[in-house]
N, C-alpha and C positions, 0 to 999 in steps of 0.2 A: 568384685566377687571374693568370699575370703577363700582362705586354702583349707580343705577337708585335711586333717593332719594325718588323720590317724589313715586314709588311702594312698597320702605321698609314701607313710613309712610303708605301709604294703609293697606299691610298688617298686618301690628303692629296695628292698630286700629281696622280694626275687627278682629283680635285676639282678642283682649280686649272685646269686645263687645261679640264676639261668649263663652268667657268665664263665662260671665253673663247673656245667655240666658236659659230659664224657661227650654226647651226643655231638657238641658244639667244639669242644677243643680239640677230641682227638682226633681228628679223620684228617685234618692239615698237617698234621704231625709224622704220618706215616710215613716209615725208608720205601724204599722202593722194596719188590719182592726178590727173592737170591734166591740163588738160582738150584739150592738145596731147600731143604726142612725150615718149613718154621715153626718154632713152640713158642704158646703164649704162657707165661707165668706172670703171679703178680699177688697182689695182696695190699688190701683196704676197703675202706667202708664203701667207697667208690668203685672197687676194682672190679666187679661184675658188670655197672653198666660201662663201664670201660670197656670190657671186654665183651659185650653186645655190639658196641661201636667198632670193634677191630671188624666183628664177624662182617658188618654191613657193609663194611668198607673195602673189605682185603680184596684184593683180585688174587687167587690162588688156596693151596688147601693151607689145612694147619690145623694144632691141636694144643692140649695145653692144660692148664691149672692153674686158679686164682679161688683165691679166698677170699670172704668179707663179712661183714661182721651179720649176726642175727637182726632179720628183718628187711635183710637193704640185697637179697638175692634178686637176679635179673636171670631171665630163663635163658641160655646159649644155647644152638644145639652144636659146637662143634669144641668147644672149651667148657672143660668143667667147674661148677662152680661149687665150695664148699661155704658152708657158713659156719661161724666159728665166735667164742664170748670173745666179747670186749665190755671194758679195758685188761680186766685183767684174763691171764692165757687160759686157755683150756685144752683138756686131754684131743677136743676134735682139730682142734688147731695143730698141736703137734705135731699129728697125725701127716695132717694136711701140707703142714713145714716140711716132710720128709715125702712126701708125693711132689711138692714143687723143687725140690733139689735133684730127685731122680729125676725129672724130665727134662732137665736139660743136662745131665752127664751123656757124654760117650758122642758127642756131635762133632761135625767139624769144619772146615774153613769154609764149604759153601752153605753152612746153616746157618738162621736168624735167631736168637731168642729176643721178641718181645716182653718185656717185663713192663708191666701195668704198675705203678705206684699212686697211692694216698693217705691221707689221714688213716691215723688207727693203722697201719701197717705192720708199725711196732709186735703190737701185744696182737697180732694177727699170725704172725712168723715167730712161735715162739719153741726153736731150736736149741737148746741149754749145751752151753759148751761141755766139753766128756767130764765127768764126772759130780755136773749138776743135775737134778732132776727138776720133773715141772712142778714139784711141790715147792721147792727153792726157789723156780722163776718167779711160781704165783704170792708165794711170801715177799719176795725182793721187790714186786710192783705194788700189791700195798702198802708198801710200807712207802716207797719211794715218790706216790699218788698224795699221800697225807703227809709229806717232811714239807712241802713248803719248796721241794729242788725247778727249776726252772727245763723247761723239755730240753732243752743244751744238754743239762745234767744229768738227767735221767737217760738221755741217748746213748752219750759218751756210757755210762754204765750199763746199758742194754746191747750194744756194740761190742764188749770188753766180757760178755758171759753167754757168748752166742755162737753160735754153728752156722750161720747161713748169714749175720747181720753186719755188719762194718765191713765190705765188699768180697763177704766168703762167697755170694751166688754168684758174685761177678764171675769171681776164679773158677768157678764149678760149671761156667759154662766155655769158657777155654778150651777150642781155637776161635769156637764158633764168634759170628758177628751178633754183639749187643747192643741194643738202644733199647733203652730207658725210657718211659712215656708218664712225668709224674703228675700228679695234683698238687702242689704246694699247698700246706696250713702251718707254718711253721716262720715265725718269724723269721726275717730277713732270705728265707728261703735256699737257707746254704741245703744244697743236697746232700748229706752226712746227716742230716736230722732229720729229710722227710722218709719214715718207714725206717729210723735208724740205717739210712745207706745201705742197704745191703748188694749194691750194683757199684759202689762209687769207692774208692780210695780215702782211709780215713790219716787225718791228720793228729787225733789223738791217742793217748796211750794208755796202757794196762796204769801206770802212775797215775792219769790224770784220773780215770774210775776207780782210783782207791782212794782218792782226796775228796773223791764226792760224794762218796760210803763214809768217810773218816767226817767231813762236815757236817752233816748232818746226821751221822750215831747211827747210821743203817747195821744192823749185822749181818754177816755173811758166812756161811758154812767154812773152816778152817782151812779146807783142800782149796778153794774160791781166795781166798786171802792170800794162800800162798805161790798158787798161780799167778796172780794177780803181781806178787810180788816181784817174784821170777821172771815174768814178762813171758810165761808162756802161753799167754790167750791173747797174745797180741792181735791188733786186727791188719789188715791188707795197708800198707802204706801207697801212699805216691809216690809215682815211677816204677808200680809193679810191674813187670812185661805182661804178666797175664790179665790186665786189664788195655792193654793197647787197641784192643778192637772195642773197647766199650766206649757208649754215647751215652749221656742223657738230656733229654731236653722235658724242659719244666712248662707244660701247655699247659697250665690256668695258676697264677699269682696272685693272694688276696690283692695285690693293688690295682688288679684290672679287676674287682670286684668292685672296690672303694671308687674305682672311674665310672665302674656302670650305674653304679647307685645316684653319683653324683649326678651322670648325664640328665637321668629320670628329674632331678630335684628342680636342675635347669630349665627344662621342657616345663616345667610347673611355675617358674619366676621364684622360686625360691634359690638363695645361695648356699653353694655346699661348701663345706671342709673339711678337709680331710687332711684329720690330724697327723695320724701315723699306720704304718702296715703292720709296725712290730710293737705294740703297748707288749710290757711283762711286770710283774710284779704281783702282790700279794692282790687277788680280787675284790677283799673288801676295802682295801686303800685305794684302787684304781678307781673304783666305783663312786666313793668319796670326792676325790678329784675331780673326775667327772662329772658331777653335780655342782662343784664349785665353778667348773669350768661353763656351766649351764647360766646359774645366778652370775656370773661376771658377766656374759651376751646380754641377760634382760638388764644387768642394771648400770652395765657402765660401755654397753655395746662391741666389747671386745672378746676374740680375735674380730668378731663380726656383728653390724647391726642384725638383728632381726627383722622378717623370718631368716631364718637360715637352719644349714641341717648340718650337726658334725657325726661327722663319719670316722670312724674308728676302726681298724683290728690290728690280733696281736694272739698272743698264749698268756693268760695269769695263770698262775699259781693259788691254788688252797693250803694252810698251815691244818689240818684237821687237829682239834681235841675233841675228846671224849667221844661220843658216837655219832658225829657230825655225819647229816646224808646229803646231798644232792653235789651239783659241782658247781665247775668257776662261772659260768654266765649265770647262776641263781645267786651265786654270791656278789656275783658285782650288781644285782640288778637290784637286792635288797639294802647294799650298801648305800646305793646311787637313792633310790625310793627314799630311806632312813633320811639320807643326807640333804634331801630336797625339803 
């Protein structure tokens, strides 16, 4: 019997996808309840039915605030949910950044804050250190979407001009106990990039985010520069005290994604592989690659005889000129198409 192709890739992708839904990872994940307040906060594109799932789950009350992007709202009734543009920030999002900060000040040793993290976090939390505005934020992420910078770079710099991101909510929820519940989409999955950290200790510095403005010709408002200089928008280092009661644990990894996909391929007799969790680079070279890496299987059977299925993810980058629209999986998919 031959193999239906185009039903194995169906079901290989939502495998993937059913393996990083909120419903499925986060309810294993949950602290136990304390014996004070719990507040959920949180922010991504996921962060709503995340926070459906705490509600179903929790044994006790609780209250709270998550954001997530337009389209992807989940109804709660005991946590609010805002929706808010992505990628780039908006006035409801700010809004919202400064509704998630107040709700967890003023707590203390026997309260919880749950913080929901995933993709799109970022430009979800978009709190402009004192004396940026979110006209600055919203200039600084177009520009920084179309340079070509890798989400490392772009982090480290969204970290470095923020109020609540490079682990200021950590500290804002200080004495109270924190755990962290994220989604990973972020290559190699270091917590400092997913949602720009805003719960975790960052290891880089106001330096390293003016080397990545200075590499790629970003400008930045003059006060921004000189901060930056100064070192006075430093973010929360390691070995803060006021991070000592903070956890985070990472319930869903693109590479248990790339296993679920695979399992499916198996169950089918086809062989899978999987290549890497973290591809980066420019989307229309990846894409190119990728198709070579397609014609080397049909014609010289390596890494694998056919059939077989390669499974890939990762974050590319777009270099935009002129008035280039769509993003990086249309680019690598036209690349890859071109290249075949």
């Amino acid at each position: 019997m031959g193999i239906d192709a185009g039903h194995l890739l169906r079901e290989a992708l939502d495998a993937a996808v059913d393996a990083a839904r909120p419903e499925r990872c986060v309810p294993p994940a949950l602290p136990r309840r304390p014996a004070g307040r719990t507040v959920v906060v949180g922010a991504g594109k996921a962060a709503a039915a995340m926070a459906r799932a705490v509600e179903t789950h929790w044994d006790g009350e609780l209250c709270g605030t998550v954001i997530t992007a337009q389209g992807h709202g989940v109804a709660c009734e005991r946590i609010e949910v805002i929706e808010s543009a992505h990628p780039v920030p908006a006035e409801t999002g700010l809004r919202a950044a400064g509704r998630v900060l107040t709700r967890v000040q003023g707590l203390g040793t026997d309260d919880l804050v749950l913080c929901l993290l995933s993709g799109g976090g970022s430009a979800l939390l978009p709190l402009p250190a004192p004396g940026l505005s979110l006209g600055d934020k919203q200039a600084l992420t177009r520009s920084m979407l179309r340079c070509g910078a890798t989400i490392g770079e772009i982090n480290t710099v969204r970290r470095h001009l923020s109020s609540i991101k490079g682990g200021r909510l950590g500290v804002a929820c200080h004495p109270a106990r924190l755990v962290t519940l994220a989604i990973s989409d972020v290559p190699g999955d270091d917590p400092v990039d997913i949602a720009s950290g805003p719960t975790v200790a960052d290891p880089t510095t106001c330096a390293n985010a003016l080397a990545v403005l200075d590499r790629y010709r970003i400008a930045v408002p003059a006060a921004a520069r000189a901060a930056l200089l100064g070192g006075e928008w430093e973010s929360v280092k390691p070995g803060d005290p006021r991070l000592t009661r903070a956890e985070l644990r990472i319930v869903a990894r693109p590479q248990a994604s790339l296993e679920a996909a695979a399992r499916v391929a198996l169950e089918q007799g086809v062989r899978p592989v999987v290549l890497s969790d973290r591809l980066e680079g420019e989307a229309r070279q990846v894409g190119s690659e990728m198709a070579a890496l397609a014609h080397r299987v049909i014609a010289q059977g390596e890494p694998c005889r056919p059939p077989c299925l390669l499974l890939s993810g990762g974050e590319t980058t777009v270099t935009v000129s002129g008035r280039g629209c769509g993003g990086r999986n249309v680019e690598f998919l036209l690349a890859f198409g071109i290249a075949l």
